[in-house]
C-alpha positions in Angstrom: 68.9 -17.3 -179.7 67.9 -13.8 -177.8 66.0 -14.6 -174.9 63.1 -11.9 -174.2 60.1 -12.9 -171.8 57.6 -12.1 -174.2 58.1 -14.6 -176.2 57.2 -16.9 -173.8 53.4 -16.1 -172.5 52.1 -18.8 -174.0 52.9 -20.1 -170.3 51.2 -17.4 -168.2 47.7 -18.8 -168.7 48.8 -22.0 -168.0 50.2 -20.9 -164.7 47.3 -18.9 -163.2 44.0 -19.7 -165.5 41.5 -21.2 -162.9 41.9 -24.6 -164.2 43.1 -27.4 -161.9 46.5 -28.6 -163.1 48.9 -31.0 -161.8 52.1 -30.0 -160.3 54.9 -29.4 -162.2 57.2 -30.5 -159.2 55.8 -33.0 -156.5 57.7 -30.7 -153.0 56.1 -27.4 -154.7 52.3 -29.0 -153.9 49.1 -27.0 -154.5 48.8 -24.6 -151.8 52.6 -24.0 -151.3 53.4 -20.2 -151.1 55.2 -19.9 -153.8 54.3 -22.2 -156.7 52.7 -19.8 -158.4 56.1 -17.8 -159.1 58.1 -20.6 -159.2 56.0 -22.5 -162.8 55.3 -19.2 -163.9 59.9 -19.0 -164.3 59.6 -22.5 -165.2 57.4 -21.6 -168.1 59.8 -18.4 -168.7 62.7 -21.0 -169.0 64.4 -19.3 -165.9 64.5 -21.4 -163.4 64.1 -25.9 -164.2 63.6 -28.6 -161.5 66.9 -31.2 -160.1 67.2 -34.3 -162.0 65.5 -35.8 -159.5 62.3 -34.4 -160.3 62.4 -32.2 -157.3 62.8 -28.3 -157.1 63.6 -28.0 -153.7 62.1 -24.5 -152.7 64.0 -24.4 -149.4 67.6 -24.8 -150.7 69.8 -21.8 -150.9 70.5 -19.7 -153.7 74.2 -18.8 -154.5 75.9 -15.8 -156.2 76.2 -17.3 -159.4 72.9 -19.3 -159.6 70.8 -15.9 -158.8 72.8 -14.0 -160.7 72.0 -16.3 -164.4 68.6 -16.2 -162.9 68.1 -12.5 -163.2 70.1 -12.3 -166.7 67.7 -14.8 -167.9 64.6 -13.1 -166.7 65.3 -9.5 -168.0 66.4 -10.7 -170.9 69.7 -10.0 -171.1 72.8 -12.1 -173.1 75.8 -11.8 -171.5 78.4 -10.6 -173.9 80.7 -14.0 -175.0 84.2 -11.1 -174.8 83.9 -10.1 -171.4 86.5 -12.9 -169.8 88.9 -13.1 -167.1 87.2 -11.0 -164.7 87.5 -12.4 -161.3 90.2 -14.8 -160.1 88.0 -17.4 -158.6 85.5 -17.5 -161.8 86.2 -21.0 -163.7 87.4 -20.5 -167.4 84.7 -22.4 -169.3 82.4 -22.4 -166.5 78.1 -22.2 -166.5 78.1 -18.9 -164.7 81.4 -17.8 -166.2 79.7 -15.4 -168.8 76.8 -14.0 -166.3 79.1 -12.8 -163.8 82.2 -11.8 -166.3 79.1 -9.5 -168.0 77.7 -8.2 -164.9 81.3 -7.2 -163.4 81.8 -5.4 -166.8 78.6 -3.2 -166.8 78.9 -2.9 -163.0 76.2 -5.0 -161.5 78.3 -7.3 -159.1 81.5 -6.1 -157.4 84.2 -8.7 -156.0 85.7 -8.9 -152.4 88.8 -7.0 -151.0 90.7 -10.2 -151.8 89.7 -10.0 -155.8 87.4 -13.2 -155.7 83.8 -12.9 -156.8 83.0 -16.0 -154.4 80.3 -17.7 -157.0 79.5 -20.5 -154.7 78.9 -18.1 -151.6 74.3 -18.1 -150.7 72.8 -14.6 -151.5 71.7 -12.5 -148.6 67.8 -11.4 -149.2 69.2 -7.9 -149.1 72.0 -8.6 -151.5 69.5 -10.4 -154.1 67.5 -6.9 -153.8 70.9 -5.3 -154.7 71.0 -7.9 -157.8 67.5 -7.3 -158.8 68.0 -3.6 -158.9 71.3 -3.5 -160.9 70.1 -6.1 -163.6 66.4 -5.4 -164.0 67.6 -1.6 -163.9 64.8 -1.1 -160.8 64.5 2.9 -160.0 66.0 3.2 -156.4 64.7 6.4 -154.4 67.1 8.0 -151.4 65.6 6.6 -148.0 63.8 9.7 -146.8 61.9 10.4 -143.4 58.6 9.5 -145.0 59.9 5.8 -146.0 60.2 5.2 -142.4 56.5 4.4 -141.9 57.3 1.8 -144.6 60.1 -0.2 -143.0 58.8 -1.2 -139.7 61.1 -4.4 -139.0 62.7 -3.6 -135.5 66.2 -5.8 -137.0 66.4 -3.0 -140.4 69.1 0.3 -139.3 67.6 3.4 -141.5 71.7 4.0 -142.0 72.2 0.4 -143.4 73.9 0.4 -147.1 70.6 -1.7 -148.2 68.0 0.5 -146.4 67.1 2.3 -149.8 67.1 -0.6 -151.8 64.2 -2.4 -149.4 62.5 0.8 -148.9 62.3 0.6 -152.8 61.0 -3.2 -153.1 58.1 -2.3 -150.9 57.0 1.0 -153.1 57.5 -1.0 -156.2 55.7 -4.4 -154.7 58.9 -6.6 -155.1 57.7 -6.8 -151.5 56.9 -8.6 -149.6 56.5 -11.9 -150.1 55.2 -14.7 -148.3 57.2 -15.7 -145.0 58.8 -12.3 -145.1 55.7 -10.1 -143.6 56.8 -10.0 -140.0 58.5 -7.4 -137.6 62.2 -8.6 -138.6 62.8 -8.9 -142.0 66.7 -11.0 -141.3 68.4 -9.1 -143.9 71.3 -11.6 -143.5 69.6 -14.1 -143.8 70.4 -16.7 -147.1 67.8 -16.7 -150.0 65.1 -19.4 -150.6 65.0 -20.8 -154.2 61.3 -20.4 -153.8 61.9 -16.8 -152.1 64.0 -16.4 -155.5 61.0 -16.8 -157.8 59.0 -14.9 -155.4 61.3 -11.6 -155.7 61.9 -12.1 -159.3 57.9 -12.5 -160.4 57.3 -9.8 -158.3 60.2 -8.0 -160.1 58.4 -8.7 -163.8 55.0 -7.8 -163.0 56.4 -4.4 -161.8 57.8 -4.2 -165.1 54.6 -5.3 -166.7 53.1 -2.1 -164.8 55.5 0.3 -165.8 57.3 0.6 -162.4 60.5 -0.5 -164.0 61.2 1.1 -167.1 64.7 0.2 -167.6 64.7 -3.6 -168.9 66.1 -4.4 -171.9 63.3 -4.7 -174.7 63.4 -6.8 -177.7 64.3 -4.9 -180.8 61.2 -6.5 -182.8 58.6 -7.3 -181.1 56.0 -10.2 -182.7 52.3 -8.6 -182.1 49.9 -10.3 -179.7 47.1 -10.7 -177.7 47.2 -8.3 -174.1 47.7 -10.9 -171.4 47.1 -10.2 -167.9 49.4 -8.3 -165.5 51.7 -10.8 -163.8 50.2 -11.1 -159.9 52.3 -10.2 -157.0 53.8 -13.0 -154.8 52.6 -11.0 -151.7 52.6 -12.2 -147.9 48.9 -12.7 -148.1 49.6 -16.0 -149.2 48.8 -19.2 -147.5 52.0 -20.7 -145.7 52.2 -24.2 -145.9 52.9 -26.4 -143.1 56.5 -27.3 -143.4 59.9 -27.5 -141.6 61.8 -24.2 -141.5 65.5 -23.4 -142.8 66.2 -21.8 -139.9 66.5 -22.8 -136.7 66.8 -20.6 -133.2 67.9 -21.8 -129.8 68.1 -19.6 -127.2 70.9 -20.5 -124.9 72.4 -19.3 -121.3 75.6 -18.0 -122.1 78.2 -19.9 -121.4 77.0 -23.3 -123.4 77.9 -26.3 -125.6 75.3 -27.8 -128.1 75.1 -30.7 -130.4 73.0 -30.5 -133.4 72.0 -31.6 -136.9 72.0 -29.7 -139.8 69.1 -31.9 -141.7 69.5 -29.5 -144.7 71.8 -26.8 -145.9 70.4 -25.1 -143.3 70.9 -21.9 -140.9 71.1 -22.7 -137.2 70.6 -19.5 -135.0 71.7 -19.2 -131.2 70.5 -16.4 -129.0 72.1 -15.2 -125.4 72.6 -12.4 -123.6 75.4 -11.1 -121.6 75.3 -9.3 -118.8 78.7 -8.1 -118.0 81.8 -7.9 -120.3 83.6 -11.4 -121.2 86.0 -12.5 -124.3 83.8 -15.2 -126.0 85.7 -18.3 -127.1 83.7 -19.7 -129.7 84.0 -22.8 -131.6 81.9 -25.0 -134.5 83.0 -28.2 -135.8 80.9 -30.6 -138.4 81.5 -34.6 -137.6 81.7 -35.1 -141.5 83.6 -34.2 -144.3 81.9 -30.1 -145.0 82.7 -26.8 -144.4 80.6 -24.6 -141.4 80.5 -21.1 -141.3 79.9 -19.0 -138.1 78.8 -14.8 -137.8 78.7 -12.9 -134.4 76.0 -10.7 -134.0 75.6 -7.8 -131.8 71.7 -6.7 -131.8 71.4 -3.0 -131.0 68.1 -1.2 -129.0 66.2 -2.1 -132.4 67.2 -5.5 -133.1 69.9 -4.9 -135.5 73.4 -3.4 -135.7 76.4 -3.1 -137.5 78.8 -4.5 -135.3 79.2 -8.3 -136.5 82.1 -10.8 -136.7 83.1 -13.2 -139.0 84.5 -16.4 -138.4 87.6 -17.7 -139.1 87.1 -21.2 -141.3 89.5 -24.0 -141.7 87.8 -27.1 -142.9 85.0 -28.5 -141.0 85.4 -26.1 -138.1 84.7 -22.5 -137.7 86.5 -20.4 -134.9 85.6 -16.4 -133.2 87.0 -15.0 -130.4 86.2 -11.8 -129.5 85.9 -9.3 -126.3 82.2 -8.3 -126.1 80.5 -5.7 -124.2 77.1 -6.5 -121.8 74.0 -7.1 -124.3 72.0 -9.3 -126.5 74.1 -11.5 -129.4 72.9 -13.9 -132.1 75.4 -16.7 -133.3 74.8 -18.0 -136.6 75.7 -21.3 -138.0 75.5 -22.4 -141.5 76.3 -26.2 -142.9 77.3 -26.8 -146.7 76.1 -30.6 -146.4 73.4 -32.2 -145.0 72.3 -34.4 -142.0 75.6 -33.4 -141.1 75.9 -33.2 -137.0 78.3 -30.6 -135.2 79.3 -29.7 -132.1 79.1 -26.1 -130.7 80.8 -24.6 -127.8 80.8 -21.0 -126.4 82.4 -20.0 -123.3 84.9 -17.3 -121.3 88.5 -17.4 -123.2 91.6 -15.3 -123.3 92.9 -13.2 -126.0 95.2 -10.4 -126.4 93.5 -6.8 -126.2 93.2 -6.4 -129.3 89.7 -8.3 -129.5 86.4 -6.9 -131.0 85.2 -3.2 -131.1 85.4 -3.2 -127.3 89.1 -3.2 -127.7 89.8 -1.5 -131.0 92.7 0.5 -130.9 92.9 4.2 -132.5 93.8 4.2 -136.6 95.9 6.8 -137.5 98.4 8.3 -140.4 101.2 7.0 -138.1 102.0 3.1 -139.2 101.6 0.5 -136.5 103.5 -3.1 -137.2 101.6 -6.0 -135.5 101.5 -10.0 -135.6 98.5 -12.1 -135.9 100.0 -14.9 -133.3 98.3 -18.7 -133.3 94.9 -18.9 -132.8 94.7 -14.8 -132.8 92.1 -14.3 -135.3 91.2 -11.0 -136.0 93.1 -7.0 -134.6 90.6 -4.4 -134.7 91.1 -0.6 -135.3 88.7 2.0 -135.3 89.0 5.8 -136.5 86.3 8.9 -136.6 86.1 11.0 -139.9 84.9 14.4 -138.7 84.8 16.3 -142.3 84.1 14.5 -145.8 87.8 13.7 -147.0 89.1 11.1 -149.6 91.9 8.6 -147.8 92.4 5.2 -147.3 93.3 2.2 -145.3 96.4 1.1 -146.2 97.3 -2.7 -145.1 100.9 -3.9 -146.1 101.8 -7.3 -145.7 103.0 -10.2 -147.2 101.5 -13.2 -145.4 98.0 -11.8 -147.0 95.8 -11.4 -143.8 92.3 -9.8 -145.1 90.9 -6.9 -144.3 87.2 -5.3 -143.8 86.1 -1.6 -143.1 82.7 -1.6 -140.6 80.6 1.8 -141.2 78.8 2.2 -138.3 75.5 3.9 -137.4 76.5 7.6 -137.4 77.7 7.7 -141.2 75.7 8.5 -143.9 76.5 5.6 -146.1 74.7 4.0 -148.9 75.1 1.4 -151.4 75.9 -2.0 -152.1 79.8 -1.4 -152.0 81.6 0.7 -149.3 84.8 1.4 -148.3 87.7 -1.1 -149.2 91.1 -1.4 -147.6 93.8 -0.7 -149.8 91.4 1.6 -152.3 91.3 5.5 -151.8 87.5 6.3 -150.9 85.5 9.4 -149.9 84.9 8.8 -146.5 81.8 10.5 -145.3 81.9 11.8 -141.4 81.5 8.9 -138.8 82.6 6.3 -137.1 84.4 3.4 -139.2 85.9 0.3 -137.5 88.5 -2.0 -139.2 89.7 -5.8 -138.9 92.3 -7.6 -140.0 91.9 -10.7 -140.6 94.3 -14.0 -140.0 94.7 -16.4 -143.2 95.0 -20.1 -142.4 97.2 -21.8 -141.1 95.6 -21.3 -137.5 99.1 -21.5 -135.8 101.0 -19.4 -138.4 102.2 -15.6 -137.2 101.2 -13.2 -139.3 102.8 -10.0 -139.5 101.2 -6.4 -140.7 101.0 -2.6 -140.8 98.0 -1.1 -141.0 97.8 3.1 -141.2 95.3 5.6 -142.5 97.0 7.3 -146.1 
């Protein structure tokens, strides 16, 4: 059966007719910032509740999850024939159609490895990226004028994403409650109940005539006008409640011991005042996987130079040369009331750490090893004129590799440039890594050159 949200409204007064009702989940109470959105997909058949009863606002949305949420709210059917798309998409999987579809029509793209990464949260920014490609949301070039609209001190006007945010706001995807502050964390993993938020929001700018590209149903039963669909907005009441995010702010160097009560996001803030290579290390005391980013934060709270860690199990490792100035760690847990230890302090590597010591990319190859415990070489190169090339990697211990754009190139949308794939570079700065595969003691070997 075709599923089309209009076949559904039968829900809508239900949802927000000023009639007391009870709950349709007991954790999404009366008052809660987002229960409007949430029953109103629940009546849509988009979203449904744990076995448990529960909904759980504040977990995490994956790639897959968000991704059938969207197909299921515009109204789309994946197309059964559109198979074997990514390598790490399950054959007979739930989510094996929605993303197989949406790679086919364009919506998703992989990683430089080939993996779609289904399990991996959603970024707020990428689920903007989502709603825009699915929902077929009109997306205006970031102008001069939109900068009066995006305010948030931690949001680069140069950032892939910029366009897409600056477009929520004119359409009133945004904001929604929570998210009405000066940093908008663009990083940051997506609520459930953020989810419904951005997706309501979504529909009723549909319902206005904002977005004109959803799929329609080919017959259409006549009814009764309902009311537009009302904006999740930030004038919302926030309900008392612990947060999914948690900041420290430490005294570089440090050692921490923590919980991770939920699938949560532990943030730690310090600030360097001279030049050091940061040793960094993250292990969980249970069975789970952690997850660690370096940030540097520019003069506005934001910047493109970030670091990913290296993962192997319960542990998460960085090391990296960094230059005097303000960095945020971030820490994410895949279980909860798991405890981990954290510790940060002065190490050693081997020059080749970190933007501070990337060494030039040119069209001349260079050979190097990845030895143990050497996580990441970094390269950096300047495009002066628009020209198509590419970063060729050649190896065969399959290290990974990432292309950083940085501030100074004009560079917009949700996929940029890949190693290994000819691109039209526009004029900037671009930094690369290589990246070590596990084991942690193995030596891996490389050459890396600009084609």
């Amino acid at each position: 059966m075709h599923l089309y949200i209009v076949t559904f409204v039968v829900f809508i007064p239900l949802v927000f007719a000023n009639v007391a009702h009870a709950a349709v989940f007991p954790d999404v109470p009366d008052g809660h910032s987002y229960r409007a959105a949430i029953e109103l997909l629940v009546g849509l058949e988009v979203i449904n509740g744990n076995p448990d009863g529960n909904f759980y606002p504040s977990k995490n949305v994956n790639r897959a999850e968000m991704l059938k949420m969207l197909y299921k709210a515009a109204g789309r059917e994946p197309a059964p024939l559109y198979r074997d798309c990514f390598g790490d998409v399950e054959e007979g999987s739930w989510y094996e159609l929605y993303v197989c579809d949406a790679e086919h029509r364009g919506f998703v793209q992989g990683y430089n490895d080939g993996y779609f990464r289904p399990a991996n949260l959603v970024n707020r920014v990428e689920a903007l990226k989502m709603i825009a490609e699915v929902f077929g949301v009109p997306i205006a070039e970031f102008t001069e004028r939109d900068r009066e609209i995006l305010k948030f001190v931690d949001v680069s006007v140069s950032a892939w994403y910029t366009k897409h945010l600056s477009s929520a706001f004119k359409l009133g995807i945004l904001p929604v409650a929570g998210q009405d502050g000066p940093r908008f964390y663009p990083d940051w993993p997506l609520l459930r109940g953020e989810a419904a938020a951005y997706i309501t929001n979504a529909l009723a700018a549909r319902d206005r005539g904002f977005v004109s590209a959803l799929p329609q149903p080919e017959e259409r039963t006549p009814r009764e006008p309902t009311p537009p669909l009302p904006i999740i907005s930030s004038s919302s009441s926030l309900p008392a409640g612990p947060s999914d995010i948690t900041t420290f702010d430490e005294v570089f160097p440090f050692s921490k011991s923590a919980v991770f009560t939920s699938k949560e996001s532990h943030t730690y803030r310090f600030t360097l005042t001279g030049p050091v290579v940061a040793d960094i290390e993250a292990e969980l005391q249970v069975t789970g996987e952690t997850s660690c980013r370096l940030y540097r934060l520019g003069e506005g709270g934001f910047s493109l130079e970030y670091y990913l860690g290296y993962q192997e199990g319960s542990r998460c490792f960085i090391l990296v040369a960094l230059d005097p100035g303000s960095y945020q760690l971030q820490l994410q847990g895949n279980v909860t009331n798991a405890s981990y230890t954290l510790v940060v302090h002065e190490g050693r590597g081997d020059s080749h750490d970190g933007f501070r010591e990337a060494k030039i990319l040119s069209s001349i190859p260079r050979t190097e090893t990845l030895t143990a415990n050497d996580y990441a070489d970094w390269y950096f190169f300047k495009v002066l004129a628009e020209r198509t090339t590419l970063v060729e990697l050649s190896t065969q211990d399959g290290v990974g590799c990432l292309v950083y754009p940085m501030e100074d190139v004009d560079l917009y949308g949700f996929s940029g440039p890949e190693c290994n794939k000819e691109y039209t570079y526009p004029p900037g700065t671009y930094y690369v890594g290589v990246n070590r595969v596990p084991p942690r003691a193995a030596k891996l070997t490389y050459t890396i050159r600009l084609k």
